[in-house]
Backbone as CSV, one residue per row, in Angstrom:
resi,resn,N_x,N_y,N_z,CA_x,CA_y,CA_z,C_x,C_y,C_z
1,UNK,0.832,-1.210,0.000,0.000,0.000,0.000,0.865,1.258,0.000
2,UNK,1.872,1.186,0.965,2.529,2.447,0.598,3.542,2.850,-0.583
3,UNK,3.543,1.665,-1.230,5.071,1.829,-2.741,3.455,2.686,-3.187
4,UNK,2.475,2.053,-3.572,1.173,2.681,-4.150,0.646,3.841,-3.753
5,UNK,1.426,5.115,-2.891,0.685,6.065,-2.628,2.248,6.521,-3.125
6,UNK,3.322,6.061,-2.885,4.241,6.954,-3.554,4.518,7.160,-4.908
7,UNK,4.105,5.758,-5.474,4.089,5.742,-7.102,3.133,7.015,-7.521
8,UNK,1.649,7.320,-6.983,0.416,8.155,-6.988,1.431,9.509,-6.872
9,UNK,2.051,9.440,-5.856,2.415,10.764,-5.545,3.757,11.396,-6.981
10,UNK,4.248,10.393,-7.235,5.503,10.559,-8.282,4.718,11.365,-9.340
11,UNK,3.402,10.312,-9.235,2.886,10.495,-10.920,2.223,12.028,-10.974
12,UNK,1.715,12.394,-9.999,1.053,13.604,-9.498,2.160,14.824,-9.786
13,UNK,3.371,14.186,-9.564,4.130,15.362,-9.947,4.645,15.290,-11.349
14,UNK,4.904,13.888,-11.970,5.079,13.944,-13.151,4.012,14.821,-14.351
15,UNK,2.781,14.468,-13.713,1.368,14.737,-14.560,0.438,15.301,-14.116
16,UNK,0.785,16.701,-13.414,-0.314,17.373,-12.281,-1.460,17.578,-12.709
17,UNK,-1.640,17.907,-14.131,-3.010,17.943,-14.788,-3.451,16.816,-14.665
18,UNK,-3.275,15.638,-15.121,-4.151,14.352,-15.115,-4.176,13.868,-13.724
19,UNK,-3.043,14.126,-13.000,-3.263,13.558,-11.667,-4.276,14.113,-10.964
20,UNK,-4.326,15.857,-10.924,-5.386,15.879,-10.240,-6.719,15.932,-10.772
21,UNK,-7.309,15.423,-11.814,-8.387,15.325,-12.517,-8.504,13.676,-12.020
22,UNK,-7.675,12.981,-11.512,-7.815,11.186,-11.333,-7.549,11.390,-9.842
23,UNK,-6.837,11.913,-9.037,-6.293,11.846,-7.910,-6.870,12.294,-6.571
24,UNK,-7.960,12.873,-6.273,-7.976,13.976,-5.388,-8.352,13.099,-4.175
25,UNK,-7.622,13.404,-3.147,-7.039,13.103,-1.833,-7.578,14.049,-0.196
26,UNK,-8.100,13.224,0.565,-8.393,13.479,1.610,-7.188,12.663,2.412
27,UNK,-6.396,14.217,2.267,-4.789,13.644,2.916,-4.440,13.441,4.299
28,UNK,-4.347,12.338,4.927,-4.064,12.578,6.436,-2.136,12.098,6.459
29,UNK,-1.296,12.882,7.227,-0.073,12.077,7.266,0.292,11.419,8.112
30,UNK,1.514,10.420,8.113,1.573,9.023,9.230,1.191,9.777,10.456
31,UNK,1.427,10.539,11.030,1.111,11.051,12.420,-0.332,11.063,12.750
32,UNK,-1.144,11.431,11.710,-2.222,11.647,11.759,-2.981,12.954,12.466
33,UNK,-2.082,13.813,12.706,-2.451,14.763,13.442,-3.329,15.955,12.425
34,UNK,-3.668,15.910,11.179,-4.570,16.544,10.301,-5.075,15.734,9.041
35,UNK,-5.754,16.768,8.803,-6.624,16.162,7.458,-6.711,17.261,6.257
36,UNK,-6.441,17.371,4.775,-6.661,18.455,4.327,-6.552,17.801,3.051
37,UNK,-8.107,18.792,2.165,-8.768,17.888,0.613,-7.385,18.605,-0.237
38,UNK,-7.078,17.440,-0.585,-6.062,18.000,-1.741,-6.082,17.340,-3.146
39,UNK,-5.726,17.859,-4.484,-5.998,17.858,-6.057,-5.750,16.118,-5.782
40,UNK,-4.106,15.777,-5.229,-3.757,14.604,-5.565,-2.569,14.409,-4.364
41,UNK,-2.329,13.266,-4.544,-1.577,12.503,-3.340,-0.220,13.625,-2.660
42,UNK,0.244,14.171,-1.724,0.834,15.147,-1.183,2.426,14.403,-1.553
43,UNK,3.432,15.534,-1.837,4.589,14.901,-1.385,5.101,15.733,-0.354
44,UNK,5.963,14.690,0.536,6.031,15.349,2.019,7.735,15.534,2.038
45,UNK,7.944,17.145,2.547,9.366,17.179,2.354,9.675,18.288,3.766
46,UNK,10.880,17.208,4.725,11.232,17.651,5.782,12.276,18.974,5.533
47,UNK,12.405,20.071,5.918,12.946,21.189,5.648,14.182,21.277,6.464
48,UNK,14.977,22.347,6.228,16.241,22.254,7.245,15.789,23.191,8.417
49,UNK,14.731,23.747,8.415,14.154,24.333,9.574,13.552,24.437,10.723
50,UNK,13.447,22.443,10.252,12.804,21.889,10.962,11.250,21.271,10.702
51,UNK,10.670,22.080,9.659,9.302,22.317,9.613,8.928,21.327,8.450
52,UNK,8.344,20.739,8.335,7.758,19.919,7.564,6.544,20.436,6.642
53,UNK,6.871,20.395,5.218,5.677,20.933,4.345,4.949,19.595,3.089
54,UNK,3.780,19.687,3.383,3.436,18.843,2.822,2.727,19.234,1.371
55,UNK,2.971,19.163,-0.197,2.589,19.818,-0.869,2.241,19.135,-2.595
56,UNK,1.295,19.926,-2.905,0.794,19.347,-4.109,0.776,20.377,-5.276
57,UNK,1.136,20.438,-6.244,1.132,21.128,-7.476,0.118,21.155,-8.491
58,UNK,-0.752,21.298,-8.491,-1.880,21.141,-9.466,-2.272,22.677,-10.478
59,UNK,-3.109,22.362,-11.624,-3.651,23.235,-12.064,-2.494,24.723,-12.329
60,UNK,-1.431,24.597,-12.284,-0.694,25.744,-11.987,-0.887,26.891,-10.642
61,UNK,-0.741,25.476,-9.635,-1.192,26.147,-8.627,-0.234,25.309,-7.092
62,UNK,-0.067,25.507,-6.330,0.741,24.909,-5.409,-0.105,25.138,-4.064
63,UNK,-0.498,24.108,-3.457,-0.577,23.677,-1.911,0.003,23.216,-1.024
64,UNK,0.370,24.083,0.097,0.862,23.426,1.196,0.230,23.520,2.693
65,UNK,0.886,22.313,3.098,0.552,22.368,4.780,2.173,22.278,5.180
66,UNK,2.428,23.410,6.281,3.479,23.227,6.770,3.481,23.114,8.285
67,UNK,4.055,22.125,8.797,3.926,22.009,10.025,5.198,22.660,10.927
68,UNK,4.860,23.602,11.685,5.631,24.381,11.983,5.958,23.809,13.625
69,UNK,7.472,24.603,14.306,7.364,24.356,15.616,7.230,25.551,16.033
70,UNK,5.818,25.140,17.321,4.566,26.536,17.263,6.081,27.403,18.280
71,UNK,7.545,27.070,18.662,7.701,27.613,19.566,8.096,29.439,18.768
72,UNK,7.860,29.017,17.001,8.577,29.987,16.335,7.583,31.607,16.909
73,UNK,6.322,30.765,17.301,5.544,32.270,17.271,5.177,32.129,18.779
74,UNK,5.952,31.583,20.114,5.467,31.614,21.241,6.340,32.934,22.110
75,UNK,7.563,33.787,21.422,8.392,34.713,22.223,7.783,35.618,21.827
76,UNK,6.925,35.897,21.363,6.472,37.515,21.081,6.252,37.908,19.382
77,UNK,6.993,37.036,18.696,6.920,36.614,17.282,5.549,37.017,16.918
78,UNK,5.257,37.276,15.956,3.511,37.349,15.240,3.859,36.311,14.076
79,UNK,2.535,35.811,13.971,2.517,34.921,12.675,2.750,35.111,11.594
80,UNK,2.114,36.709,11.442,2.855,37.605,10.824,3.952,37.630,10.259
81,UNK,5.106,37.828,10.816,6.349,38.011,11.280,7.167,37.073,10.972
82,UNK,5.975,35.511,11.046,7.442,34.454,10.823,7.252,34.380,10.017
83,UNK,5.929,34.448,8.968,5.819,34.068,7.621,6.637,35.056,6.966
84,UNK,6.677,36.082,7.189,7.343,36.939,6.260,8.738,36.358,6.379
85,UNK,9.449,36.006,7.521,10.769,35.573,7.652,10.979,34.106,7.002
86,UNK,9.897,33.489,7.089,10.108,32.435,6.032,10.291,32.366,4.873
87,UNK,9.280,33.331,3.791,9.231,33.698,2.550,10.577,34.636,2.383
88,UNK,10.969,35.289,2.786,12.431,36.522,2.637,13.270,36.131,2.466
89,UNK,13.901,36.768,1.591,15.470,36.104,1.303,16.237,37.146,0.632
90,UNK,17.431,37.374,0.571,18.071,38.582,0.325,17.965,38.792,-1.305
91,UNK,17.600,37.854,-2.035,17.071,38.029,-3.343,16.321,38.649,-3.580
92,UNK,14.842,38.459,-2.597,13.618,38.876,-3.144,12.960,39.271,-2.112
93,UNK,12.133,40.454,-2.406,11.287,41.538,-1.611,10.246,40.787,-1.125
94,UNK,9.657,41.389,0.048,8.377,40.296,0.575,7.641,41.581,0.616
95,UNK,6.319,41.680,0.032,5.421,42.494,-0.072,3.963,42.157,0.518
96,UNK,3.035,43.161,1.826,1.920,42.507,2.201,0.953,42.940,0.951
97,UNK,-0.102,42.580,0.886,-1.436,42.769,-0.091,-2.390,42.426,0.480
98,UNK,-3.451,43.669,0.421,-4.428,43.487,0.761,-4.409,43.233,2.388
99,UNK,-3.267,44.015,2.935,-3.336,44.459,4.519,-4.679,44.613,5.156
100,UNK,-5.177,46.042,4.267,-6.076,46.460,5.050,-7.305,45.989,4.307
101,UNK,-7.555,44.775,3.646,-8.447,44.135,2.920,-9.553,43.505,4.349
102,UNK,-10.841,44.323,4.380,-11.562,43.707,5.224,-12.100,41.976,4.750
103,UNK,-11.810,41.573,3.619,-12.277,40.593,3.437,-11.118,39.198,4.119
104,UNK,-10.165,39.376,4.230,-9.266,38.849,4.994,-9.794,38.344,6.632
105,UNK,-9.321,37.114,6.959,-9.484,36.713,8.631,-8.618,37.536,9.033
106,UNK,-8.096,37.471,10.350,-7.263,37.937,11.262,-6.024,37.101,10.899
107,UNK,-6.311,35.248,10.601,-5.595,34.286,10.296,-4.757,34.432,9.088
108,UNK,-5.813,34.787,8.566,-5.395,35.136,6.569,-4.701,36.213,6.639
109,UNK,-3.300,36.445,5.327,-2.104,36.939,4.465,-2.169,36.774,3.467
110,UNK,-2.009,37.739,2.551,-1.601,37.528,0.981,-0.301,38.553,0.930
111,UNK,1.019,37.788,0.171,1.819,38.518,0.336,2.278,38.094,-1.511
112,UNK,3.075,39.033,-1.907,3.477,38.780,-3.028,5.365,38.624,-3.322
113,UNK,5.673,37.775,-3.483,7.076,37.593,-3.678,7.889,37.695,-4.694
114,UNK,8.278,38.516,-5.173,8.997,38.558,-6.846,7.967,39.029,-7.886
115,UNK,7.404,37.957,-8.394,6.465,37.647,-8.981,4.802,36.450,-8.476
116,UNK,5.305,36.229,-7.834,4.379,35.355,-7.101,3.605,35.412,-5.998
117,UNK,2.400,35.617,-6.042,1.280,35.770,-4.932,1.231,34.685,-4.395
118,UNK,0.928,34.535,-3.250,0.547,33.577,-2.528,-0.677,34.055,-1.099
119,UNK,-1.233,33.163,-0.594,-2.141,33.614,0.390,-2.386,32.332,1.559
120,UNK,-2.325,32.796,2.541,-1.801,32.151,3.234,-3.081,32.008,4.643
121,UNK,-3.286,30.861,5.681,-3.920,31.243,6.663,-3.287,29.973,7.793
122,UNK,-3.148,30.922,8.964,-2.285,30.178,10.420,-3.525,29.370,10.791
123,UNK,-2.989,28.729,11.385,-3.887,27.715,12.869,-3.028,27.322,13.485
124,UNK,-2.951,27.716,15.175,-2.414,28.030,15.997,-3.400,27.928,16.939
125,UNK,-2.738,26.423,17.752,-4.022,25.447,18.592,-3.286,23.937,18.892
126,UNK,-3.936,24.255,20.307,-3.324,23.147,21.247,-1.977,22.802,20.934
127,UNK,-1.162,23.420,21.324,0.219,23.733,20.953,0.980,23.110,19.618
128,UNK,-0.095,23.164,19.191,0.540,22.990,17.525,0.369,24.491,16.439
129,UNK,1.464,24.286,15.563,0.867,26.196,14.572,1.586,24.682,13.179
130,UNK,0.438,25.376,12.039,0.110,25.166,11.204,0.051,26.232,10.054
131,UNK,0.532,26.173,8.852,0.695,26.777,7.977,0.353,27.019,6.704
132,UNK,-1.076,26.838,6.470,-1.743,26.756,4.921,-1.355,27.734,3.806
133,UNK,-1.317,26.950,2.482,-0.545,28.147,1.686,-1.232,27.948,0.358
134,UNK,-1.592,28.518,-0.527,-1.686,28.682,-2.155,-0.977,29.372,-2.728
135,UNK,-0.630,29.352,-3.449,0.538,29.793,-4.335,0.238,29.757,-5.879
136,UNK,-0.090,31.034,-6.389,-0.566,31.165,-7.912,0.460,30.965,-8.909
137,UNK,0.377,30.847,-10.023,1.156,30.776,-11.086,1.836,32.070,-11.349
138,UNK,3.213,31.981,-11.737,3.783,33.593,-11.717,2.613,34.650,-12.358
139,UNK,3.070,35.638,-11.806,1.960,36.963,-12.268,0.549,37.076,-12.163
140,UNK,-0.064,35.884,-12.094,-1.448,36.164,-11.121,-1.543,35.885,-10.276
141,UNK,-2.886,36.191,-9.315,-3.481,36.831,-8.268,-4.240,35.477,-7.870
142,UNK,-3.619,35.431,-6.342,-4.395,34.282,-5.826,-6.364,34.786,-5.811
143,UNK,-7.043,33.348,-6.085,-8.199,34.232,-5.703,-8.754,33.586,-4.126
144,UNK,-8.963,34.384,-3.341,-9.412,34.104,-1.847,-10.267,32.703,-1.979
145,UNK,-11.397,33.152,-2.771,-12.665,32.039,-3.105,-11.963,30.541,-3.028
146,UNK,-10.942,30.305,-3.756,-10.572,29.043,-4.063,-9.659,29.041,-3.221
147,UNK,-9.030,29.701,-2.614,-7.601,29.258,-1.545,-8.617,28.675,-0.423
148,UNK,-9.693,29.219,-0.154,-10.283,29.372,1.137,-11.020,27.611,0.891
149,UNK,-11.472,27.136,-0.414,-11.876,25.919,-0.340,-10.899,24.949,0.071
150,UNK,-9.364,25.430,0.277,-8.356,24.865,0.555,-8.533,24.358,2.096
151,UNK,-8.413,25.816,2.313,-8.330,26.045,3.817,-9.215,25.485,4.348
152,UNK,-10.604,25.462,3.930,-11.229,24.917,4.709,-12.065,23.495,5.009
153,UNK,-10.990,22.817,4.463,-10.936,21.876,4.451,-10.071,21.337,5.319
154,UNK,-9.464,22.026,5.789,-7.840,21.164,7.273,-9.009,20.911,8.299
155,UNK,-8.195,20.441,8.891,-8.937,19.517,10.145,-7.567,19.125,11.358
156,UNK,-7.356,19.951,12.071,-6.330,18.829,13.250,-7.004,17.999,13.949
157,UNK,-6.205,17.690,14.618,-6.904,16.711,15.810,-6.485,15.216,15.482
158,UNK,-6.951,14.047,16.383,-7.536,12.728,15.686,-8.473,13.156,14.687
159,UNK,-7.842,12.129,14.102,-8.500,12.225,12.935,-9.606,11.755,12.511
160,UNK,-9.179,9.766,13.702,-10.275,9.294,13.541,-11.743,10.184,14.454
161,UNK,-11.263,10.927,15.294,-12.479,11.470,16.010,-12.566,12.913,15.412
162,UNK,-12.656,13.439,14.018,-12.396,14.685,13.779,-13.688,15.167,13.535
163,UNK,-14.476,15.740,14.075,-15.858,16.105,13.922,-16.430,16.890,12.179
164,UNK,-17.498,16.398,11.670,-18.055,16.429,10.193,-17.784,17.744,10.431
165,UNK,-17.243,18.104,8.783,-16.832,19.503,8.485,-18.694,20.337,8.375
166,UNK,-18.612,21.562,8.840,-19.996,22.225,9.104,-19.869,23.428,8.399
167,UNK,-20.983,24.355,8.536,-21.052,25.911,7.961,-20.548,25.971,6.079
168,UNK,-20.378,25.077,5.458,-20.231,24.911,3.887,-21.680,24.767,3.419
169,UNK,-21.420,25.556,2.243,-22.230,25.747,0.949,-22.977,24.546,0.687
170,UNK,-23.865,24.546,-0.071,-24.279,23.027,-0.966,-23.638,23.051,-2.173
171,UNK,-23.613,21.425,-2.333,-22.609,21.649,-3.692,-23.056,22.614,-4.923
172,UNK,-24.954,22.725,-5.142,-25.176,23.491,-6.222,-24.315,25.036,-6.277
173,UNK,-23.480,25.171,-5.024,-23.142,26.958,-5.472,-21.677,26.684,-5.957
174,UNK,-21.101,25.590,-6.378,-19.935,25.496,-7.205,-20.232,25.633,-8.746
175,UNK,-21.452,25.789,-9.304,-21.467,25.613,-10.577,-20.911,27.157,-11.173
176,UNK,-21.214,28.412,-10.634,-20.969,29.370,-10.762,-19.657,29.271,-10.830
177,UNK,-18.752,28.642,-10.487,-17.127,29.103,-10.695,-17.281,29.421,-11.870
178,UNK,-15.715,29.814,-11.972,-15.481,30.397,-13.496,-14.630,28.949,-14.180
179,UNK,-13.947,28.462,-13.163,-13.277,27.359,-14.590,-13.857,25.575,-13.483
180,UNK,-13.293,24.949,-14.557,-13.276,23.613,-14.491,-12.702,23.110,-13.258
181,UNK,-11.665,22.945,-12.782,-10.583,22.943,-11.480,-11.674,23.426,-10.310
182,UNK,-11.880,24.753,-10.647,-12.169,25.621,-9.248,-13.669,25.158,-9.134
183,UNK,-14.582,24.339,-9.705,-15.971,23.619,-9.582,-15.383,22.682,-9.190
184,UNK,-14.812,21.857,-9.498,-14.577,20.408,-8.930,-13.833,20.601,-7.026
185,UNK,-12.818,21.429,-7.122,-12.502,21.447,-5.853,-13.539,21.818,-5.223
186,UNK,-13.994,23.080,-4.745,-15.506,23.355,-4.222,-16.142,22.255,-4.090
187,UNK,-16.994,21.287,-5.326,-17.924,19.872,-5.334,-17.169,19.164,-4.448
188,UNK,-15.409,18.653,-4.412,-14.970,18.060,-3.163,-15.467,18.165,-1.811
189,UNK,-15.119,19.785,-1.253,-14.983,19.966,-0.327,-16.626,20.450,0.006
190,UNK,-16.938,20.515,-0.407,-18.990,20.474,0.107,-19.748,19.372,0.041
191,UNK,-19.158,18.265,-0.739,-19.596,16.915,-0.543,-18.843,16.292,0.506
192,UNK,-17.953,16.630,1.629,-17.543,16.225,2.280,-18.880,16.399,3.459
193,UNK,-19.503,17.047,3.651,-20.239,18.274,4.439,-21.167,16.679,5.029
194,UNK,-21.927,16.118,6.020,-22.457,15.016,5.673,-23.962,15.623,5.636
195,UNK,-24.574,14.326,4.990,-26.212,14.616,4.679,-25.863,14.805,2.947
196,UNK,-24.537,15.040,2.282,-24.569,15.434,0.403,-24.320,13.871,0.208
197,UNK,-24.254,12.650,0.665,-23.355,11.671,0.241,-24.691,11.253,-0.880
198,UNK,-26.235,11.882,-1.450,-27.008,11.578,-2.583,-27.013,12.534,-3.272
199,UNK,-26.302,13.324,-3.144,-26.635,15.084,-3.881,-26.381,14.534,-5.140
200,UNK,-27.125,14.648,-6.491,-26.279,14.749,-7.680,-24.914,15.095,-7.853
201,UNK,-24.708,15.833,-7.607,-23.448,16.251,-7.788,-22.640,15.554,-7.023
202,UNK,-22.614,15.292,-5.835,-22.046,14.331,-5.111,-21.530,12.550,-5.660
203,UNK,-22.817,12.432,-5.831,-22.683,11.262,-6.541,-22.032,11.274,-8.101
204,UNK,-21.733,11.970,-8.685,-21.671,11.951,-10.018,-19.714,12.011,-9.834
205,UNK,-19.201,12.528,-8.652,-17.882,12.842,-8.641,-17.272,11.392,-8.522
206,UNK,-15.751,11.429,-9.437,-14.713,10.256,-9.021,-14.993,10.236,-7.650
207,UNK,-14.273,8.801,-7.013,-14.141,8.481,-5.927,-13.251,9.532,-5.281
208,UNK,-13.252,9.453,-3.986,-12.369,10.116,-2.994,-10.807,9.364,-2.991
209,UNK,-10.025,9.657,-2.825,-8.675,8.996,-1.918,-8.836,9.434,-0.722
210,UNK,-8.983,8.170,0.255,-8.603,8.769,1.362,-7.168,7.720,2.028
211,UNK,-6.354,8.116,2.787,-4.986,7.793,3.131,-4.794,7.194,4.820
């Protein structure tokens, strides 16, 4: 079973378009300490920072979960603060966006790097901090709408005891997206919701991966 989630995961990076049109993954990792809907099987890469990011490339688009050690934001640090120190590098400028954007959480960041937007939201809980990320294709603009179907889809905790995801849409308000990708993720993550497991739309989707 596991050569078979790494072969999945190879191919996902070999073939991010087809993978995540065949692949999409309700990712939990060996620890089990989260859950988060992703295009296709995650590849997991330990950092020299310590921090562990778990991430998928799809659609011209990049997801991560990074598991951080929460002690980075326990001295006075803002979350703020470390992300920017994470993203920075003497190459390239770290720029905020959409600071004073009321549509933003308190959690939520969009910062732009070089050329590359990204948008970002903390969870920071029961002494764990967590690091959600989207990351657009050079020169465009993350859009909130679809990062946020990202986001809201994590889950810590047990996993096996992780309580049904709540407060989501019905799947009918994904048809309105604008492309192909950004309906199907949405239909994921609102058919997760329980009580959709007959929705048309529900039913009509590939199977799940779950891990």
């Amino acid at each position: 079973m596991k050569t078979i989630w790494i072969l999945a995961a190879v191919l996902a990076a070999l073939l991010p378009g087809t993978a995540a049109a065949q692949s999409w993954t309700l990712y939990a990792p060996a620890e089990r300490d989260f859950r988060v809907l992703m295009p296709a099987p995650s590849m997991r890469m330990d950092l020299p920072s310590g921090s562990v990011e778990f991430r998928v490339e799809a659609d011209q688009r990049q997801y991560s979960v990074f598991r951080h050690d929460p002690r980075r934001v326990a001295g006075g640090t803002s979350v703020r603060e470390d992300i920017i120190a994470r993203l920075g590098n003497n190459d390239q400028s770290v720029r905020n966006v959409g600071q004073d954007d009321a549509d933003l959480a308190p959690n939520e960041f969009m910062f732009r790097v070089g050329g590359a937007w990204t948008m970002h939201r903390a969870v920071v809980e029961s002494g764990r901090y967590y690091e959600l990320v989207v990351k657009a294709a050079p020169d465009e603009r993350v859009s909130p709408q679809e990062a946020r179907d990202f986001f809201n889809s994590f889950q810590t905790g047990g996993i096996s005891a992780a309580p049904a995801l709540s407060n989501l849409p019905g799947p009918d308000s994904c048809q309105a997206r604008s492309s192909t990708f950004s309906r199907r993720f949405c239909e994921y993550l609102t058919c997760l919701a329980p009580g959709t497991e007959n929705h048309p739309v529900c039913r009509a989707l590939p199977r799940l991966f779950r891990n």
